[in-house]
C-alpha positions in Angstrom: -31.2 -6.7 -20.6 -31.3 -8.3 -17.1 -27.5 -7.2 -17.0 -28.2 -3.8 -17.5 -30.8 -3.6 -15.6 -29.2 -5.2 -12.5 -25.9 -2.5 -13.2 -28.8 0.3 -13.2 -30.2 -0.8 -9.8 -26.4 -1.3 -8.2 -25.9 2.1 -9.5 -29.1 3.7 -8.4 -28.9 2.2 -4.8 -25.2 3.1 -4.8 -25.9 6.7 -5.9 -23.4 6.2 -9.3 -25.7 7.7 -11.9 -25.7 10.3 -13.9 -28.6 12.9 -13.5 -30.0 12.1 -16.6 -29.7 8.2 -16.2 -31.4 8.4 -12.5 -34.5 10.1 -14.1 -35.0 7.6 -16.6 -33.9 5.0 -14.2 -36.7 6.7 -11.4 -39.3 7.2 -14.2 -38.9 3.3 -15.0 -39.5 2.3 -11.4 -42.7 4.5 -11.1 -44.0 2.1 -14.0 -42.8 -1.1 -13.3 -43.7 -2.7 -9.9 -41.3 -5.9 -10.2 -38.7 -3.5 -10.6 -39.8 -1.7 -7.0 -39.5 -4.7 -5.7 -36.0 -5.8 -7.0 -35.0 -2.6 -5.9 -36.3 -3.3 -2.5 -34.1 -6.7 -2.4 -31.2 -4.5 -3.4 -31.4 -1.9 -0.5 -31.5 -4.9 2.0 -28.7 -6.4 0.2 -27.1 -3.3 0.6 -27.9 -3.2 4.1 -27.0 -6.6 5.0 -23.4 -6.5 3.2 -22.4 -3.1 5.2 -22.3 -4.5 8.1 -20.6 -7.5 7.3 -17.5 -7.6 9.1 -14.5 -10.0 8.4 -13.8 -12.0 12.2 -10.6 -11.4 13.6 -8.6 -13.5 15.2 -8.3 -14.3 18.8 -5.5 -12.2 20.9 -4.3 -15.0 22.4 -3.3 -16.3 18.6 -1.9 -12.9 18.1 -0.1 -13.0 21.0 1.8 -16.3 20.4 2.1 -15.2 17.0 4.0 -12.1 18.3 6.5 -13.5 20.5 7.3 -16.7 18.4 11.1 -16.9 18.2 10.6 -17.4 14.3 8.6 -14.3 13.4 11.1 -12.4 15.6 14.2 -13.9 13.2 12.1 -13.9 10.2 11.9 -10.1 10.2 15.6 -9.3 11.5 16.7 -11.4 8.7 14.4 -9.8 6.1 15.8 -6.0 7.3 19.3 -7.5 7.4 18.8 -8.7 3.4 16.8 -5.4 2.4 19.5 -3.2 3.9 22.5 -5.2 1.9 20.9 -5.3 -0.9 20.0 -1.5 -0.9 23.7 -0.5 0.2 24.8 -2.9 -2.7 22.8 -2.0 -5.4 23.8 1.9 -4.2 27.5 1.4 -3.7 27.6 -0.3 -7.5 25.4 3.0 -8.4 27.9 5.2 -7.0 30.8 3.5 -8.1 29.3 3.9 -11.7 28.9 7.4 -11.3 32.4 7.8 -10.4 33.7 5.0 -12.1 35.9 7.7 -14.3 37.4 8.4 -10.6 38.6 5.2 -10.1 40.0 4.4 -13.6 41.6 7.8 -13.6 45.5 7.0 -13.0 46.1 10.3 -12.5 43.4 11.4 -9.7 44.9 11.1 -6.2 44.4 7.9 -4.0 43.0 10.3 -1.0 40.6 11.5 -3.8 39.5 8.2 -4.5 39.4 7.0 -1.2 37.6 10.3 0.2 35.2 9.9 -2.5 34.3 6.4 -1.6 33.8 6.8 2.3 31.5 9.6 1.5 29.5 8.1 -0.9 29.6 4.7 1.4 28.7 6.8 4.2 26.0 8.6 2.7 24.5 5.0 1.0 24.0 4.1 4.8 22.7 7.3 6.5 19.7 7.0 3.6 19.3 3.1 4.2 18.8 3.6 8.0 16.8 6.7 7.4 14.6 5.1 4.9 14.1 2.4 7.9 13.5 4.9 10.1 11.1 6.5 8.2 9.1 3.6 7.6 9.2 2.2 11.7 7.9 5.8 11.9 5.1 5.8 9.5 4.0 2.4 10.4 3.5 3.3 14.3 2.3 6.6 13.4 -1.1 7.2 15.7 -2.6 9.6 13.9 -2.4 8.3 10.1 -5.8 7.6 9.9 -7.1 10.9 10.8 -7.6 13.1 7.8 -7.7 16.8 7.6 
């Protein structure tokens, strides 16, 4: 019962209960004093735990974090990986869904090799603009603002 109860006064102070559950809930408290005053501790609690704030570190940490040789590489190297693997995983895509193409004797070595410098081609414009995209999104100022 102290479970329930102690959900019921989260909820209460928190505003989660249904109309019919915040009468009884209200029509309990008008009865039971201990239950004002746990209801009391609650609020504070609730008070006390909104304006906790995790600490952030130092700028000067930041700031030698930032300009560390390592974290530079460490992040050129990841891009570098991503972006092969993504033109890899497209190219073997691609070739699958012309792999008829290629087995064809008969289809013209232009075709083939058109074909494959398009689709090449294309696998990279969407890897860089997928990169772009997110360099974009990730610097946007305004993200946070809602509408």
């Amino acid at each position: 019962m102290a479970r329930d109860r102690r959900e019921l006064l989260a909820g209460y102070v928190d505003g989660e209960l249904s109309d019919n559950e915040r009468q009884a809930f209200e029509a309990q408290l008008a009865q039971d004093p201990e239950l004002r005053a746990e209801l009391a501790e609650f609020r504070k609690l609730q008070e006390v735990t909104g304006m906790v704030r995790y600490a952030d570190l130092p700028d000067e940490v930041w700031e030698n974090y930032w300009h560390s040789i390592y974290r530079k590489m460490e992040r050129g190297i990841g891009w570098i990986f991503l972006s092969i693997g993504a033109i890899l995983l497209l190219c073997f895509g691609t070739y699958e869904l012309f792999s008829e193409l290629y087995v064809n004797p008969d289809a013209p070595l232009w075709l083939k090799v058109g074909v494959t410098a398009g689709a090449v081609g294309l696998i990279f414009l969407l890897v860089s603009y997928g990169r772009e995209r997110l360099f974009a999104y990730n610097r946007d100022r305004y993200k946070e603002v809602t509408k």
